[in-house]
C-alpha angles and dihedrals in degrees: 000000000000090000089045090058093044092053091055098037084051088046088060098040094059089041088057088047093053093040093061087038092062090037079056108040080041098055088046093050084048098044096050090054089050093047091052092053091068085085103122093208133006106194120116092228089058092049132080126251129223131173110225105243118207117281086024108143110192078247084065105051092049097053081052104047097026141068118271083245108046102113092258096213089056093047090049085050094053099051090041078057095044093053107030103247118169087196147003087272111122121163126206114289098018117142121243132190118203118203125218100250111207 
């Protein structure tokens, strides 16, 4: 009867774990599509435009064009969003547009 009750007593333990796994992958999804629609516009003729220079990482770019204290990984995925990037891959002389985050 004891290893009946441990099984049990194991089962609800992992269904509790993957119950909190899935809140919290959930309330990150969530925060990071809130965070992005921060973007003010999101119009490409009320952005501003770079071209990408040799050696320029995304994380470059922002600490160029941004305020020291802008969150640096919501501002990359904004501008990943505005221009339709799959990825943080960007190649010399690609046009960026940066959007005004609020």
């Amino acid at each position: 009867m004891k290893s009946l009750q441990g099984k049990r007593l194991r089962k609800g333990r992992c269904l509790l774990v993957l119950l909190a796994f899935f809140l919290l992958i959930n309330f990150t999804i969530g925060n990071l599509t809130a965070n992005a629609d921060n973007i003010k516009n999101i119009e490409a003729k009320d952005c501003k435009m770079v071209v990408v220079q040799h050696g320029d990482t995304l994380w470059d770019i922002v600490n160029e064009n941004y305020p020291d204290d802008c969150n640096i990984r919501q501002t990359i995925h904004a501008i990943k969003k505005i221009n339709a990037l799959e990825s943080a891959v960007i190649y010399p002389g690609q046009s960026l547009y940066l959007p005004e985050l609020s």
